[in-house]
Chimera marker file (.cmm) of the C-alpha trace (Angstrom):
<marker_set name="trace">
<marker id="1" x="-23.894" y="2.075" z="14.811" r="1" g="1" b="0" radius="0.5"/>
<marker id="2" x="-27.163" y="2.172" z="16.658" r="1" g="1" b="0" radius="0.5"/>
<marker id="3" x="-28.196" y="5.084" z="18.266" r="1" g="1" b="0" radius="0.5"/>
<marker id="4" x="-29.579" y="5.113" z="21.928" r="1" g="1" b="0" radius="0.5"/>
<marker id="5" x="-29.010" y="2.685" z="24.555" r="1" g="1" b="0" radius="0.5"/>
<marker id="6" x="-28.967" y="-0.833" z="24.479" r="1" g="1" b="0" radius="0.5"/>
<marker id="7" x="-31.352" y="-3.725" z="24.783" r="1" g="1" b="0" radius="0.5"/>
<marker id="8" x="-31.536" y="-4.842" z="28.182" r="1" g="1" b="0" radius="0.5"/>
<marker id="9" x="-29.556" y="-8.386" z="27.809" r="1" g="1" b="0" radius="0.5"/>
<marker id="10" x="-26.767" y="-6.372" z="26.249" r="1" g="1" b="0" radius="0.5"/>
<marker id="11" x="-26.772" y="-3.358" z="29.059" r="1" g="1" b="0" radius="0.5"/>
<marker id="12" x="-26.571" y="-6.795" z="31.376" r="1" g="1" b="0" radius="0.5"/>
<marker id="13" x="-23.728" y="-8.303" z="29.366" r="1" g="1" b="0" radius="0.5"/>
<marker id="14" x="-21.574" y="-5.165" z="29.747" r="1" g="1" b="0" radius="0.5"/>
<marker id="15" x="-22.469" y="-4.616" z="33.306" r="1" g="1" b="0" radius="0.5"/>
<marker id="16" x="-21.572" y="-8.215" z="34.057" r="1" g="1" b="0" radius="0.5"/>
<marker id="17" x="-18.328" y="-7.954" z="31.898" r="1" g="1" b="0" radius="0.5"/>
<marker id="18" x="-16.973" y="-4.764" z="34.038" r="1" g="1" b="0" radius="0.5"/>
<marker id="19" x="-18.354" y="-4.944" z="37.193" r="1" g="1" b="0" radius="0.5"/>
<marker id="20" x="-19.125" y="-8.251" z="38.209" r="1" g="1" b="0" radius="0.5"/>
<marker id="21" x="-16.382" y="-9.561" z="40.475" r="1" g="1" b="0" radius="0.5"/>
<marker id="22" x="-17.666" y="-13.135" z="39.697" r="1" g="1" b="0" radius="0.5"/>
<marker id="23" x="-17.986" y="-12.899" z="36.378" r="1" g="1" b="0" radius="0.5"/>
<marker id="24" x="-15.497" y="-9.666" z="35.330" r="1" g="1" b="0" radius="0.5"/>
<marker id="25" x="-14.027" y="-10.295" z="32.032" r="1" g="1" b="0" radius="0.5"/>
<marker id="26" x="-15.556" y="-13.933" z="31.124" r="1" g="1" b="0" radius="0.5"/>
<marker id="27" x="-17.414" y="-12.806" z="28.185" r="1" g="1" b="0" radius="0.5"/>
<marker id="28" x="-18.701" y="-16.615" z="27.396" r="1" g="1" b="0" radius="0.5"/>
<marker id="29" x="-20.398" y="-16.544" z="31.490" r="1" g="1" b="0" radius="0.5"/>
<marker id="30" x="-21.228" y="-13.146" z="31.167" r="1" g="1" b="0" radius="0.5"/>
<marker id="31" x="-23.361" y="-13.451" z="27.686" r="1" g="1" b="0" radius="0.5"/>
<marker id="32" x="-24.925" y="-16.960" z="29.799" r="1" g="1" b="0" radius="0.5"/>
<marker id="33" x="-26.224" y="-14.787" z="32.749" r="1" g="1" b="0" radius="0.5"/>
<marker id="34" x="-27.352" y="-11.790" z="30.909" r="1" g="1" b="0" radius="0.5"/>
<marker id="35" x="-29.635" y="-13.897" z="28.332" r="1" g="1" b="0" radius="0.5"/>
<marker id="36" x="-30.713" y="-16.305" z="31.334" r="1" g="1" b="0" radius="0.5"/>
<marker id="37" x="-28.643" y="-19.714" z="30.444" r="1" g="1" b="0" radius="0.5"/>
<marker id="38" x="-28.981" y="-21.708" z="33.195" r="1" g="1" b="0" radius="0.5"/>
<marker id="39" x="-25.493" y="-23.441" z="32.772" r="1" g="1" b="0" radius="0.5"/>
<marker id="40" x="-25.635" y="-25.076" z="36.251" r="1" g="1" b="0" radius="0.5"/>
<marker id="41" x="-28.590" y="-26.696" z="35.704" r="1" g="1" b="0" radius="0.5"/>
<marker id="42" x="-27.829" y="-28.557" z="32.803" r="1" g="1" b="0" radius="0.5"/>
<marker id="43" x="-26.449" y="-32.137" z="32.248" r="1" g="1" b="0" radius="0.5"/>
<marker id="44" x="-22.804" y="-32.605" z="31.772" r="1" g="1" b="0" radius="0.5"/>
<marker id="45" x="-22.944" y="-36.019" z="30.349" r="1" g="1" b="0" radius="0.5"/>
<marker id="46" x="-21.768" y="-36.490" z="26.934" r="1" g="1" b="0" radius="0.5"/>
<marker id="47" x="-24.071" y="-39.148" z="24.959" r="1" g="1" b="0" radius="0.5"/>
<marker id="48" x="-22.023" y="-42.337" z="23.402" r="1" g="1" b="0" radius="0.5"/>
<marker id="49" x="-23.322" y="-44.739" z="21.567" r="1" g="1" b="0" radius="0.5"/>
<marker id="50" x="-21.877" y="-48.377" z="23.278" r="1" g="1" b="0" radius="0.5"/>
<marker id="51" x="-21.163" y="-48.313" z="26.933" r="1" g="1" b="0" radius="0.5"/>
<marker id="52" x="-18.408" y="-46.520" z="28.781" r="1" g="1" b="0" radius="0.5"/>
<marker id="53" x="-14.957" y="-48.992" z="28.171" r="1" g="1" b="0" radius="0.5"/>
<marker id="54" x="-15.896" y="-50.243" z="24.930" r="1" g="1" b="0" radius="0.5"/>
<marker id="55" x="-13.084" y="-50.195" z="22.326" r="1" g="1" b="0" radius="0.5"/>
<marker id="56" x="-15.482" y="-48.843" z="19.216" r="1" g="1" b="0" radius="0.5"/>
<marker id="57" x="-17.269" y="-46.323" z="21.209" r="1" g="1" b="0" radius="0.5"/>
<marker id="58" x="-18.110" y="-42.992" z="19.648" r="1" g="1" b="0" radius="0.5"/>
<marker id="59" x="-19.386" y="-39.896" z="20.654" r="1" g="1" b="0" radius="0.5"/>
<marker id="60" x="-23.218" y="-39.155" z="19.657" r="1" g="1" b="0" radius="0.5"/>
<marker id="61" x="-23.928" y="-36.058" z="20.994" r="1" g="1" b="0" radius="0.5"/>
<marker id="62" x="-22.138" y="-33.763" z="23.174" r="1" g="1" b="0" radius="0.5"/>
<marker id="63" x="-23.686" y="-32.574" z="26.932" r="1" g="1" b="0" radius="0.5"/>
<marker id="64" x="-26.232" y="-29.897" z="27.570" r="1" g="1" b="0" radius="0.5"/>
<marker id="65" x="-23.224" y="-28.250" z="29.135" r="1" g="1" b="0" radius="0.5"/>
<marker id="66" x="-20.858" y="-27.988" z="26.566" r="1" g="1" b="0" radius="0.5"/>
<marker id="67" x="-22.975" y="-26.927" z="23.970" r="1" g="1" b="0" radius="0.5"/>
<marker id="68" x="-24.625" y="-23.955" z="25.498" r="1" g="1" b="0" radius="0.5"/>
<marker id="69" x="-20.829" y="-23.051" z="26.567" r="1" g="1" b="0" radius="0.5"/>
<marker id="70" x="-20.327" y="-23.186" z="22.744" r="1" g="1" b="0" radius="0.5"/>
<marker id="71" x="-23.217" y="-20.795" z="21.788" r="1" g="1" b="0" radius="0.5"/>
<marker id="72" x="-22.452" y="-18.244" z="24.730" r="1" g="1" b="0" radius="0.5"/>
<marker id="73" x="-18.785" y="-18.379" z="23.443" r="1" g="1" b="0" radius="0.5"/>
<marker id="74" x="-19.800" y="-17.679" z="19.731" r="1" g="1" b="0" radius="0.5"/>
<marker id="75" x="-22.265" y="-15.110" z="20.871" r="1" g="1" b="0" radius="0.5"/>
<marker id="76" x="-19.928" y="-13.278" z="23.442" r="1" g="1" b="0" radius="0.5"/>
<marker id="77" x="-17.357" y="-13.026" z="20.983" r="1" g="1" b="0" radius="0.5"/>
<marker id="78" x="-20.374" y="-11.392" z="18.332" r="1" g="1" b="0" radius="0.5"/>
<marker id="79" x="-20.857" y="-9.120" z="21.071" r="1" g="1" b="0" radius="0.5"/>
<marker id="80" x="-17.832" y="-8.177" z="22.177" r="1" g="1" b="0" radius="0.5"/>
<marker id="81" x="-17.087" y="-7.193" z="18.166" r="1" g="1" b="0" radius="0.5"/>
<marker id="82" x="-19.772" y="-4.743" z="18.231" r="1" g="1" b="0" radius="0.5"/>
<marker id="83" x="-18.807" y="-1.156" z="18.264" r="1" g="1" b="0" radius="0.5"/>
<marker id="84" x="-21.632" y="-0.162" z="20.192" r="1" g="1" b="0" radius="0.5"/>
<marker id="85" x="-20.724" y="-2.770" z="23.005" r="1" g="1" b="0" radius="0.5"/>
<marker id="86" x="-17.646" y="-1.927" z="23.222" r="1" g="1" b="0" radius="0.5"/>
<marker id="87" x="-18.663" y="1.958" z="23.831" r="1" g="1" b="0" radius="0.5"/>
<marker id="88" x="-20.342" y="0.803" z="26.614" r="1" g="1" b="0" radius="0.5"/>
<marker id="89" x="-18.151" y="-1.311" z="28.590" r="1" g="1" b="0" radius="0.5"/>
<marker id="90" x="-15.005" y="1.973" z="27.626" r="1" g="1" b="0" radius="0.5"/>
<marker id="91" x="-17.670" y="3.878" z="29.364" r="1" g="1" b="0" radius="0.5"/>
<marker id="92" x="-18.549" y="1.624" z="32.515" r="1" g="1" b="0" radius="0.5"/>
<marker id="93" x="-14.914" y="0.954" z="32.543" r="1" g="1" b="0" radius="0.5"/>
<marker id="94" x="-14.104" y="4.712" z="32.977" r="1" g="1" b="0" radius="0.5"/>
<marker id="95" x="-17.132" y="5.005" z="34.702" r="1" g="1" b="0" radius="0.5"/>
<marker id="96" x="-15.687" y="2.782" z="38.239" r="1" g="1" b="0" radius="0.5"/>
<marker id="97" x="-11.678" y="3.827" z="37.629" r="1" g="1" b="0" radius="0.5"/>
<marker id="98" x="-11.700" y="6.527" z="39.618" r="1" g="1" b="0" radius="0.5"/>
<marker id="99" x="-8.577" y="7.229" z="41.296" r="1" g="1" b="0" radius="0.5"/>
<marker id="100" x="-9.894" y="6.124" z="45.097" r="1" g="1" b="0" radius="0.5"/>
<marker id="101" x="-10.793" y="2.687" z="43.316" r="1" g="1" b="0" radius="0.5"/>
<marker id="102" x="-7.604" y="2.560" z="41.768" r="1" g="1" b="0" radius="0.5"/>
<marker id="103" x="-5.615" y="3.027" z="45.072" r="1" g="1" b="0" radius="0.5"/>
<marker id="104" x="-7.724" y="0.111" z="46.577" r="1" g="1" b="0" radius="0.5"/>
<marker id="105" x="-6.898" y="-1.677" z="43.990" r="1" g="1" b="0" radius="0.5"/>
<marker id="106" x="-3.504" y="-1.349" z="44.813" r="1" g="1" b="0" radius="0.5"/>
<marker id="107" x="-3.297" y="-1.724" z="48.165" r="1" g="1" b="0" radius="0.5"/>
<marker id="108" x="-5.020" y="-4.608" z="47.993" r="1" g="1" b="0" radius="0.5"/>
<marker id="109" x="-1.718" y="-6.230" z="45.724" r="1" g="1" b="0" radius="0.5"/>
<marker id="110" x="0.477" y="-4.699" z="48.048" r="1" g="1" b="0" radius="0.5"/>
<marker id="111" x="-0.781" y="-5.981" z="51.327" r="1" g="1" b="0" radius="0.5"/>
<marker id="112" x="-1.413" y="-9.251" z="50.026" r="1" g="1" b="0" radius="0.5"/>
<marker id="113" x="1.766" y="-12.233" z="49.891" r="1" g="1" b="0" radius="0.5"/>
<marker id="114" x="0.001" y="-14.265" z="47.962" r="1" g="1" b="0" radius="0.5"/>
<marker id="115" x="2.249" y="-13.161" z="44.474" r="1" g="1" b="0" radius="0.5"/>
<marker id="116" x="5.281" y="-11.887" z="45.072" r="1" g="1" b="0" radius="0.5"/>
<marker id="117" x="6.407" y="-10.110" z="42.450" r="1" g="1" b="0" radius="0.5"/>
<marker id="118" x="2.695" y="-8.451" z="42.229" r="1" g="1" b="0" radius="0.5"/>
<marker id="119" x="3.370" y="-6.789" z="45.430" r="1" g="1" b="0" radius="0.5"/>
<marker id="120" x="6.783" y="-5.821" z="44.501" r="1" g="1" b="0" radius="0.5"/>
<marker id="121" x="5.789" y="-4.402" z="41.654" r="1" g="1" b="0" radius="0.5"/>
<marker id="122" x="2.951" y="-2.788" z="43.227" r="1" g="1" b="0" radius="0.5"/>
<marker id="123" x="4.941" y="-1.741" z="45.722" r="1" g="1" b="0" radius="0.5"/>
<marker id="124" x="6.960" y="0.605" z="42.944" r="1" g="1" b="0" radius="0.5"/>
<marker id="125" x="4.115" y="1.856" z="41.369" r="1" g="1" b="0" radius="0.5"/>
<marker id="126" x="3.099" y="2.967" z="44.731" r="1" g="1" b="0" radius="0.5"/>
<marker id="127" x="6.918" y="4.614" z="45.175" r="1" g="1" b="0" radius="0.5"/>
<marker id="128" x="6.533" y="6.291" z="41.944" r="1" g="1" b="0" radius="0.5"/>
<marker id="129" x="3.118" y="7.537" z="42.195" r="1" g="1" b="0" radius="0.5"/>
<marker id="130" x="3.899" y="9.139" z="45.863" r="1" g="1" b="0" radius="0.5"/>
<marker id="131" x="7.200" y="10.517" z="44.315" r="1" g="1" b="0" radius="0.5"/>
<marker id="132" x="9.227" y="8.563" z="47.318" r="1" g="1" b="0" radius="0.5"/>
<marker id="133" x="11.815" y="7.492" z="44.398" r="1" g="1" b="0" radius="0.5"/>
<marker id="134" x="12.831" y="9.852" z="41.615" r="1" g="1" b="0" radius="0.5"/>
<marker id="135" x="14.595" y="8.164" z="39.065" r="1" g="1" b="0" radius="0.5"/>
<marker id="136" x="17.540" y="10.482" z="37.885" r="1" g="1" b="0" radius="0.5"/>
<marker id="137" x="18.307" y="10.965" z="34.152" r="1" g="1" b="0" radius="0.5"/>
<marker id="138" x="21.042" y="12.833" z="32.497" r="1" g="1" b="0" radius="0.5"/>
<marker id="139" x="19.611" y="15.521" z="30.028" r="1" g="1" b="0" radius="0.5"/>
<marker id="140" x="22.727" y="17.153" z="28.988" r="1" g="1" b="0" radius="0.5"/>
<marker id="141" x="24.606" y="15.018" z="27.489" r="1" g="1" b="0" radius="0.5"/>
<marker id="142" x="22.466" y="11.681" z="26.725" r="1" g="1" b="0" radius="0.5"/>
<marker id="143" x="24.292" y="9.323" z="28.884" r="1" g="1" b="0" radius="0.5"/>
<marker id="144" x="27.473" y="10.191" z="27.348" r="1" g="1" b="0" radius="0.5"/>
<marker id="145" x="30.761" y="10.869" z="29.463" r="1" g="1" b="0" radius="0.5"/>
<marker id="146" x="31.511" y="14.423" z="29.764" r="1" g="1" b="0" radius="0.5"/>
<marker id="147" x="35.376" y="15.740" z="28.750" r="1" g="1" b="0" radius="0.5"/>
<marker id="148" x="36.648" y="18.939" z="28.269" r="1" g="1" b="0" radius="0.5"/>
<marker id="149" x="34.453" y="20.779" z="30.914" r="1" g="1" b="0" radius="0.5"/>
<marker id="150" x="35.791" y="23.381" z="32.859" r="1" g="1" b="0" radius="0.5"/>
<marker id="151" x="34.373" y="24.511" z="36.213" r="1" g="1" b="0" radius="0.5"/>
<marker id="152" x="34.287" y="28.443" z="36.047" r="1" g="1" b="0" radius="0.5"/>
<marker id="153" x="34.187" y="30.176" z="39.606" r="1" g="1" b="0" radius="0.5"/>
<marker id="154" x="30.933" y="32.449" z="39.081" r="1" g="1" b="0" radius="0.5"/>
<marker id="155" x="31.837" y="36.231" z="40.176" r="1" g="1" b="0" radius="0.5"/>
<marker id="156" x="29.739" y="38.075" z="42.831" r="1" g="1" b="0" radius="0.5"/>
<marker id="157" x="26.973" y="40.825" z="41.501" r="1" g="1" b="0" radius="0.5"/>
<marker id="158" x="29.110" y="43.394" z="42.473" r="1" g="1" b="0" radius="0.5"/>
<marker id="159" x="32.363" y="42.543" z="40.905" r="1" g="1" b="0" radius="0.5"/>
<marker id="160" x="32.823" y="43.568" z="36.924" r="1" g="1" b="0" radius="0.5"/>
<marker id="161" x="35.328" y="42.975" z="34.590" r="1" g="1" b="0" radius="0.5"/>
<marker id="162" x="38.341" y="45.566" z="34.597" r="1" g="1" b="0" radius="0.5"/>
<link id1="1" id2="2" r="1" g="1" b="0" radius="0.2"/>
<link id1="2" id2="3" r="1" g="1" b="0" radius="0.2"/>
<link id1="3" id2="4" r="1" g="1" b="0" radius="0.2"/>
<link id1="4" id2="5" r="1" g="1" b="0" radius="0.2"/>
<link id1="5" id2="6" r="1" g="1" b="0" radius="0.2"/>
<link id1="6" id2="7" r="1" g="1" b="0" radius="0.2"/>
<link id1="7" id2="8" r="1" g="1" b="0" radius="0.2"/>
<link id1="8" id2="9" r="1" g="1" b="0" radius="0.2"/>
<link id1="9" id2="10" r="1" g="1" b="0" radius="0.2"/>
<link id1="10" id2="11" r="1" g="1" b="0" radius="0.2"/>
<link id1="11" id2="12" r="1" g="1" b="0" radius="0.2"/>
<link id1="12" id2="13" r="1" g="1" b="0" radius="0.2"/>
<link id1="13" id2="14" r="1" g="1" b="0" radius="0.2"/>
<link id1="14" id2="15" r="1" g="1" b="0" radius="0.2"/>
<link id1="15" id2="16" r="1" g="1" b="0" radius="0.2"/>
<link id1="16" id2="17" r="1" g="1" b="0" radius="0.2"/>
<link id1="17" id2="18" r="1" g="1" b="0" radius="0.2"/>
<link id1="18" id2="19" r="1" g="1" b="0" radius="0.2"/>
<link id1="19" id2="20" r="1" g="1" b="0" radius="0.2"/>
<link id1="20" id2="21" r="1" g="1" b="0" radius="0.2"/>
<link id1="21" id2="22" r="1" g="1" b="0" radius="0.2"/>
<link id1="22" id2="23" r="1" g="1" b="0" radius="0.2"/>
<link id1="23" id2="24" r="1" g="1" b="0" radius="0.2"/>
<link id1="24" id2="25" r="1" g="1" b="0" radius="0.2"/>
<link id1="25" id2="26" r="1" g="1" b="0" radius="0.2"/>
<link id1="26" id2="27" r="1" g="1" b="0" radius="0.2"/>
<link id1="27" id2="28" r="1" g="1" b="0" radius="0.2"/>
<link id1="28" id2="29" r="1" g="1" b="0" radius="0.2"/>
<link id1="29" id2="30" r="1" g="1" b="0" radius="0.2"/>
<link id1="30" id2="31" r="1" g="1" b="0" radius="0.2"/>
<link id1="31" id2="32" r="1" g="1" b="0" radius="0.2"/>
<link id1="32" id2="33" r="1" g="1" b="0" radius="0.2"/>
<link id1="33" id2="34" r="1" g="1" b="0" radius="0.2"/>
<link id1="34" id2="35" r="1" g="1" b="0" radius="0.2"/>
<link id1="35" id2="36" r="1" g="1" b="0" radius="0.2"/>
<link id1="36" id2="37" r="1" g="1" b="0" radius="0.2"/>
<link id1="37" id2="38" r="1" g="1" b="0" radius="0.2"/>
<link id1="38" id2="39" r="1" g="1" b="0" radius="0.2"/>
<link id1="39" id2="40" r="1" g="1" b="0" radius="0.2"/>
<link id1="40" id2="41" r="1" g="1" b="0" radius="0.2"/>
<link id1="41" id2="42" r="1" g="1" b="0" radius="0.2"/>
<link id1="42" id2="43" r="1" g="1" b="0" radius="0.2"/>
<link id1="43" id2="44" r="1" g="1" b="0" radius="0.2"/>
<link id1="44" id2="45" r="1" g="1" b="0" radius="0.2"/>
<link id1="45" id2="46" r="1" g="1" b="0" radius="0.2"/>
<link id1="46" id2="47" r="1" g="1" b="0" radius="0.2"/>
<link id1="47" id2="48" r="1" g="1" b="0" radius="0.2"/>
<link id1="48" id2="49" r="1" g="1" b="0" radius="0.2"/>
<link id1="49" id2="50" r="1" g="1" b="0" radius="0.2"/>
<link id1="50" id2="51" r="1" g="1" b="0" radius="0.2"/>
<link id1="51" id2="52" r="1" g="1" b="0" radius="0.2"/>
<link id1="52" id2="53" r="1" g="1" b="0" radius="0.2"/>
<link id1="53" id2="54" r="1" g="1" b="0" radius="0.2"/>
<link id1="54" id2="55" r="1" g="1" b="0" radius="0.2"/>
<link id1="55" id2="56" r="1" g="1" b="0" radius="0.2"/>
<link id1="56" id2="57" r="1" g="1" b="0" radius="0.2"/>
<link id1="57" id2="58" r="1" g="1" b="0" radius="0.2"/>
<link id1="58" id2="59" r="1" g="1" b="0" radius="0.2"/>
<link id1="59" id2="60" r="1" g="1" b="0" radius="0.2"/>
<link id1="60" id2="61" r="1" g="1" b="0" radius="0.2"/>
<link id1="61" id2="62" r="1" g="1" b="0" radius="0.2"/>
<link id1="62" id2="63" r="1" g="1" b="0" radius="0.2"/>
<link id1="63" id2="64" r="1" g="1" b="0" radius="0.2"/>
<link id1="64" id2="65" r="1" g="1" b="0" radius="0.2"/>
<link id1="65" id2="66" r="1" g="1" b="0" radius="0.2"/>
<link id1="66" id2="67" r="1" g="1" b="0" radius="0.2"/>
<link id1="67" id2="68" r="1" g="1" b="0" radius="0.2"/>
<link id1="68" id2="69" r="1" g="1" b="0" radius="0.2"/>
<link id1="69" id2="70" r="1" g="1" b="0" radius="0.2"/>
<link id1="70" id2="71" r="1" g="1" b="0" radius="0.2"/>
<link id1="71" id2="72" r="1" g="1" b="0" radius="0.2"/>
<link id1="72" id2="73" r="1" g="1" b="0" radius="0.2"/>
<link id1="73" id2="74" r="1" g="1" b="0" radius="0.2"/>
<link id1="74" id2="75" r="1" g="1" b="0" radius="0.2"/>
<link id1="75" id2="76" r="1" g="1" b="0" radius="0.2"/>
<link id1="76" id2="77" r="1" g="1" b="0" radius="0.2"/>
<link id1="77" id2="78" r="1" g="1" b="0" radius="0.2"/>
<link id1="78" id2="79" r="1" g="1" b="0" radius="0.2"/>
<link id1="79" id2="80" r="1" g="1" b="0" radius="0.2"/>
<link id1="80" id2="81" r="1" g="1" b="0" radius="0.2"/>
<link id1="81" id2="82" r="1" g="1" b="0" radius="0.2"/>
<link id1="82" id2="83" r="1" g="1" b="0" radius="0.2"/>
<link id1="83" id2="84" r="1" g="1" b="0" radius="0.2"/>
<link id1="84" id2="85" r="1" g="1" b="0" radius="0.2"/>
<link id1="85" id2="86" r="1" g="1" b="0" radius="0.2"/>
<link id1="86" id2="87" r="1" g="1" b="0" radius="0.2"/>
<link id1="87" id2="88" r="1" g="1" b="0" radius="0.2"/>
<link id1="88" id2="89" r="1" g="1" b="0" radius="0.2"/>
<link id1="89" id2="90" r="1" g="1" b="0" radius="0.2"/>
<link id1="90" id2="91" r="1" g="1" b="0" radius="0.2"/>
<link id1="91" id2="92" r="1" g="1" b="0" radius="0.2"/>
<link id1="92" id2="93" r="1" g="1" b="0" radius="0.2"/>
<link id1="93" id2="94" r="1" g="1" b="0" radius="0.2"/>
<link id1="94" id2="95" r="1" g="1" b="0" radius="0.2"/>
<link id1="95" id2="96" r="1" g="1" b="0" radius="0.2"/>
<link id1="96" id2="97" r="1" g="1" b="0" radius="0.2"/>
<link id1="97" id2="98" r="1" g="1" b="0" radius="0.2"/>
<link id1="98" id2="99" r="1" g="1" b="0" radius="0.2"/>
<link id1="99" id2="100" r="1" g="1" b="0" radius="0.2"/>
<link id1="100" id2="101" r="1" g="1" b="0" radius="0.2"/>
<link id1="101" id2="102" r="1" g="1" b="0" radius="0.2"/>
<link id1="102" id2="103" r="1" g="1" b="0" radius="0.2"/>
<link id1="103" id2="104" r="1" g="1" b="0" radius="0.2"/>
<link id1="104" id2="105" r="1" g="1" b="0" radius="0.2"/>
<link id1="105" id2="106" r="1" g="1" b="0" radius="0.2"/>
<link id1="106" id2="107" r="1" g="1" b="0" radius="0.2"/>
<link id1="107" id2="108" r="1" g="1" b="0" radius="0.2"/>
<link id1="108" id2="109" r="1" g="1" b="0" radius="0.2"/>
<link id1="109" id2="110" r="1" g="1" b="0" radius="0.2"/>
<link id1="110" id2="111" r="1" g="1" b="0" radius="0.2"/>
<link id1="111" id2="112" r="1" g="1" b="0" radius="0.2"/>
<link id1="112" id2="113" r="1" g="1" b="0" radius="0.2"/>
<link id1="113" id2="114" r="1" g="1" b="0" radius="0.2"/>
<link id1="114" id2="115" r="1" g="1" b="0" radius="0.2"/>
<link id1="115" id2="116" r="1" g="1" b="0" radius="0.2"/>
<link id1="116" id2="117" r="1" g="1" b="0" radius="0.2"/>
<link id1="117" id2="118" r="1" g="1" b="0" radius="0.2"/>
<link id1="118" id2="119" r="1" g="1" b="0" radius="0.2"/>
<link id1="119" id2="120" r="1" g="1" b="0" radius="0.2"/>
<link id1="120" id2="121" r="1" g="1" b="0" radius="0.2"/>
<link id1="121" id2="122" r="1" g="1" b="0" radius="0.2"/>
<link id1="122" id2="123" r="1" g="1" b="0" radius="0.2"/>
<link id1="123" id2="124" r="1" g="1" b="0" radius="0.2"/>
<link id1="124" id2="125" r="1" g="1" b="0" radius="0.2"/>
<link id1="125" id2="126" r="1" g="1" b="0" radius="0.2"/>
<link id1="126" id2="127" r="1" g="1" b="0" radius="0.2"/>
<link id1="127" id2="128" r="1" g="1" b="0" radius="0.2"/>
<link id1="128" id2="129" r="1" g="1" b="0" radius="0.2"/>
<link id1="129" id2="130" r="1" g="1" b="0" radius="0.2"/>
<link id1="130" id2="131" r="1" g="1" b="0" radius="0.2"/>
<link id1="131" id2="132" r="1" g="1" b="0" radius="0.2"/>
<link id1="132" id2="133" r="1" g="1" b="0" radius="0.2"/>
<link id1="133" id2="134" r="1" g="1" b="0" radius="0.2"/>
<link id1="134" id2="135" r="1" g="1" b="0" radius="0.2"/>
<link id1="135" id2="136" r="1" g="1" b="0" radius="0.2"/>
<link id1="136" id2="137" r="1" g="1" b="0" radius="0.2"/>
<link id1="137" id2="138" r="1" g="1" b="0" radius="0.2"/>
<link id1="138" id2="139" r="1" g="1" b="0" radius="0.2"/>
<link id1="139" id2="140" r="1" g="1" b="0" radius="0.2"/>
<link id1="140" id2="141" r="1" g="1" b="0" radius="0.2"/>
<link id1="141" id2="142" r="1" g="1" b="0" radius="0.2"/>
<link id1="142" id2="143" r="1" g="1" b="0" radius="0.2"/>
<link id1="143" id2="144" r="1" g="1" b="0" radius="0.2"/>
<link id1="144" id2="145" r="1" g="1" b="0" radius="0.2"/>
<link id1="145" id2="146" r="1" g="1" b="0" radius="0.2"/>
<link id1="146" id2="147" r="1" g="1" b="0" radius="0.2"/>
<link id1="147" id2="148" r="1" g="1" b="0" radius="0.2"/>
<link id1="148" id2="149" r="1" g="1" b="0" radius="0.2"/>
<link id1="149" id2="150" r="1" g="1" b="0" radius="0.2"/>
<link id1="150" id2="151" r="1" g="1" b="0" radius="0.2"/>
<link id1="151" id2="152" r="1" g="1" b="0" radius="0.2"/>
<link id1="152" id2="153" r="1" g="1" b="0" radius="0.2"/>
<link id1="153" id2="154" r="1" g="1" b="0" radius="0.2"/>
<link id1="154" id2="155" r="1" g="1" b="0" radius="0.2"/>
<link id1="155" id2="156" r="1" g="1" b="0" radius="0.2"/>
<link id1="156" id2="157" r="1" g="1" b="0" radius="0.2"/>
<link id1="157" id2="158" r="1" g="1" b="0" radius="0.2"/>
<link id1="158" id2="159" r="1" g="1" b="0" radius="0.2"/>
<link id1="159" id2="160" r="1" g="1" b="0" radius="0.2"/>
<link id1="160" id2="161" r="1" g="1" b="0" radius="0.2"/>
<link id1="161" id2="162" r="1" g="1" b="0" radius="0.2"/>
</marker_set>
């Protein structure tokens, strides 16, 4: 494992990967930006070698597109097995989940009715976290019924045995 930071495309590549809100997780769009493919730029057109209908047509060579897709893929997935890269996005990562974000985060899922059972479940987690619902659990006797048990009157401090 190298020591240091890293080279600026792979700084990028984490960056993009944890805090991009375009691009947040996509390794295969991230690795594109941060080592400048110009994906929407390029041609999408496949080349064949008859015309388009043509019973014994056969690919030739596959678009612009799809094949820089196909290295950022391969790459992002080098990059993402890298110790060192994965150091740095734990670190960026812990860097922006902060509790403040966190709560955002959450509000956001519960005031939106988009997903249903997002905001229902976010709506618990909120419950829980603000301790408006304490789930009960028996500790004596492990869920078991309890037999046998007799309820002893306790006697005042001043009262003894005679």
């Amino acid at each position: 494992m190298a020591d240091g930071p890293l080279n600026p495309q792979r700084e990028l590549f984490c960056r993009y990967y944890t805090q991009n809100e375009d691009l947040f997780g996509n390794a295969t769009h991230c690795y594109a930006e941060a080592y400048d493919y110009k994906l929407d730029t390029l041609s999408q057109e496949d080349e064949y070698d008859l015309p388009k209908g043509d019973p014994e047509r056969k690919l030739i060579q596959r678009s612009e597109y799809d094949r820089a897709i196909h290295v950022c893929a391969v790459e992002a997935s080098r990059l993402l097995r890298s110790p060192e890269i994965q150091l740095r996005i734990t670190a960026l990562l812990n860097e922006i989940l902060r509790d403040e974000v966190v709560d955002s985060q959450l509000a956001k899922l519960i005031m939106q009715d988009r997903e249903p059972a997002a905001k229902i479940a976010a709506i618990r987690e909120y419950n829980k976290i603000r301790q408006r619902i304490v789930d009960k659990t028996d500790i004596t006797s492990g869920g078991l019924p309890i037999t046998g048990f007799n309820y002893v009157e306790p006697k005042p401090d001043n009262q003894t045995d005679a």
